[in-house]
C-alpha positions as CSV (number, residue, x, y, z in Angstrom):
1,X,-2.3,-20.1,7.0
2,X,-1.0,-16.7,5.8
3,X,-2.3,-13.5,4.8
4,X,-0.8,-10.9,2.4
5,X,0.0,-7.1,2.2
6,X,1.5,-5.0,-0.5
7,X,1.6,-1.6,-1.3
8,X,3.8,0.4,-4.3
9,X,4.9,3.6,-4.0
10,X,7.4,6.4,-5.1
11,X,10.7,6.7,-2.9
12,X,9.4,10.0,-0.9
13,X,8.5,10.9,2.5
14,X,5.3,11.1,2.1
15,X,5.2,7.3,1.7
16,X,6.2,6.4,5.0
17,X,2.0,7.2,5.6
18,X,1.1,4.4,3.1
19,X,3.3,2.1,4.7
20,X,1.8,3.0,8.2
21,X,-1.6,2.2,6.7
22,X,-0.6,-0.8,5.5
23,X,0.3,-2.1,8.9
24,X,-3.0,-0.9,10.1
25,X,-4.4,-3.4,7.6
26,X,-2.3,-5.9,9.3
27,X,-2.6,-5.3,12.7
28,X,-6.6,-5.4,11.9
29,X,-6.3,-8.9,9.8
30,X,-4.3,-10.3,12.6
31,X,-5.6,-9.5,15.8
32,X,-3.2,-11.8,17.5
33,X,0.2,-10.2,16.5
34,X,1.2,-9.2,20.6
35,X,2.0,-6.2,20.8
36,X,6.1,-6.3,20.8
37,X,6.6,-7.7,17.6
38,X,3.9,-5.1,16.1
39,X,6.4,-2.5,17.5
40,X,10.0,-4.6,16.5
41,X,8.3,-5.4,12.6
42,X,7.0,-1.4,12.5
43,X,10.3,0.3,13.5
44,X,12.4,-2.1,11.1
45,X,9.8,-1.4,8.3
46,X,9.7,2.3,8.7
47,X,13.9,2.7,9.1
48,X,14.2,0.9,6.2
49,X,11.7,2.7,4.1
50,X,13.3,5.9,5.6
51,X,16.6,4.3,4.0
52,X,15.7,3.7,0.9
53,X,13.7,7.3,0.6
54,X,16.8,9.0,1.7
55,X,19.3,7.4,0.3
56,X,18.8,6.0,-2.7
57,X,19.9,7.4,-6.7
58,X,17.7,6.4,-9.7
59,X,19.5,4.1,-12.0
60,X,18.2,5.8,-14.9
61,X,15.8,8.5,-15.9
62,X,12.8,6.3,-13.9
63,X,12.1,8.1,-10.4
64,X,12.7,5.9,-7.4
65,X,9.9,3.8,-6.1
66,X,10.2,0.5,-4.1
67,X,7.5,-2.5,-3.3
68,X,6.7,-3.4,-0.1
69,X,5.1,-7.4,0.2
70,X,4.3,-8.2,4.1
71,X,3.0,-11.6,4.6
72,X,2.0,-13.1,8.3
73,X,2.1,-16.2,9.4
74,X,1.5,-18.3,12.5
75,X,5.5,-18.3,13.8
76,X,6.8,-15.8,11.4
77,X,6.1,-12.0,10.3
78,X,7.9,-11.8,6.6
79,X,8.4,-8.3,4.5
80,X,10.6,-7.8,1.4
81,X,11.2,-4.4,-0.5
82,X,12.4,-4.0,-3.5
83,X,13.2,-0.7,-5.5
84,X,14.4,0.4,-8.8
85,X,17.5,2.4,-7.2
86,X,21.5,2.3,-8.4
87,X,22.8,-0.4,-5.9
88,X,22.9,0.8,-2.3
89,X,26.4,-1.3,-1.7
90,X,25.3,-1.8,2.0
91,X,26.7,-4.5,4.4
92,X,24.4,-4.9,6.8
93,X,27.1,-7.1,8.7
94,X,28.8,-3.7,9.8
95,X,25.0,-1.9,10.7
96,X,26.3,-0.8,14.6
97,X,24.0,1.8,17.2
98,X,25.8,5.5,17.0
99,X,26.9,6.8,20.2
100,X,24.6,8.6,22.0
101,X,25.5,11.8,20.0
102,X,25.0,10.8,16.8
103,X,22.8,13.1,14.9
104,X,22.2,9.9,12.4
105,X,23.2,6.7,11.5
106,X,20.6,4.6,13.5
107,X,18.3,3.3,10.8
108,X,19.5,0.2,9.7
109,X,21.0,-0.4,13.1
110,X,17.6,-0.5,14.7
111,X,16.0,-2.5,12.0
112,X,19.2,-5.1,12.9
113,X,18.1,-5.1,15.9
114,X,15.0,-5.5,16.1
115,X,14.5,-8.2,13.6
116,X,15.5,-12.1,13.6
117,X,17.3,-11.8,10.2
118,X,18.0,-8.8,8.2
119,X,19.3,-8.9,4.5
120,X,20.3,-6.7,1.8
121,X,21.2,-7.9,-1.7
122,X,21.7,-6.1,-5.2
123,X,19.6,-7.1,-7.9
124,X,19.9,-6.8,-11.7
125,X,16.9,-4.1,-11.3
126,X,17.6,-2.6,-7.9
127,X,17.9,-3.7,-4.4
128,X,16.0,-6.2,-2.2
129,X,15.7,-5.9,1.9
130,X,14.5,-8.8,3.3
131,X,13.3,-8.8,7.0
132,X,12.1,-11.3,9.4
133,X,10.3,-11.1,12.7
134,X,9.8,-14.3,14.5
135,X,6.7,-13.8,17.3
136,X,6.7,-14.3,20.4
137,X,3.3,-15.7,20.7
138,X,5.1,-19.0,18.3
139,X,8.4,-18.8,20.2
140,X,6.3,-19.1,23.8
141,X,4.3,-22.3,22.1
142,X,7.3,-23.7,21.2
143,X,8.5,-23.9,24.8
């Protein structure tokens, strides 16, 4: 059994809140998310919402916004965005930690990671991130 989360929004900080209360909803539906893959799905979600606010460039005369669909499962937690943006031309493959220094350049790094499997692909109508969180609570069944 799964349950489902969405929200749509515009590419700007002020976002990042919605998504937050999204994951409230989720945390709340699922009571049995442990903790560490609450914290490894949050920080991946909000780096790469932080990406795609900062970063992206309308394709056109449309403002940037982006979906966000979260769906839980028993082994698995799942989220894709999309967005409306020009391509983002990222390869994730090359997504490394800064040295300690670094004033930037952690996002997608962290969300790498933190996550089982990461993707980024360009679409006809924008970009799609893909993210995938096994949980523990599965992977300790398992064994």
């Amino acid at each position: 059994m799964s349950s489902r989360f969405s929200v749509r929004a515009a590419a700007v900080p002020e976002s990042l809140e919605l998504i937050h209360e999204l994951l409230e909803d989720v945390w709340k539906a699922e009571p049995g998310i442990e903790f560490l893959d609450r914290i490894r799905f949050e920080t991946a979600l909000i780096e790469v919402a932080s990406n795609i606010i900062e970063h992206s460039r309308p394709a056109g005369t449309d403002p940037v916004r982006f979906v966000l669909a979260v769906e839980c499962e028993p082994k698995r937690l799942f989220a894709e965005f999309t967005d409306n943006a020009r391509p983002a031309g990222i390869d994730l493959s090359g997504a490394e930690l800064p040295d300690g220094m670094s004033a930037s350049g952690r996002g997608l790094a962290l969300a790498k990671v933190a996550l089982d499997q990461f993707s980024y692909a360009k679409e006809d109508a924008g970009n799609r991130w893909t993210l995938l969180c096994r949980r523990n609570s599965a992977a300790a069944a398992q064994q």
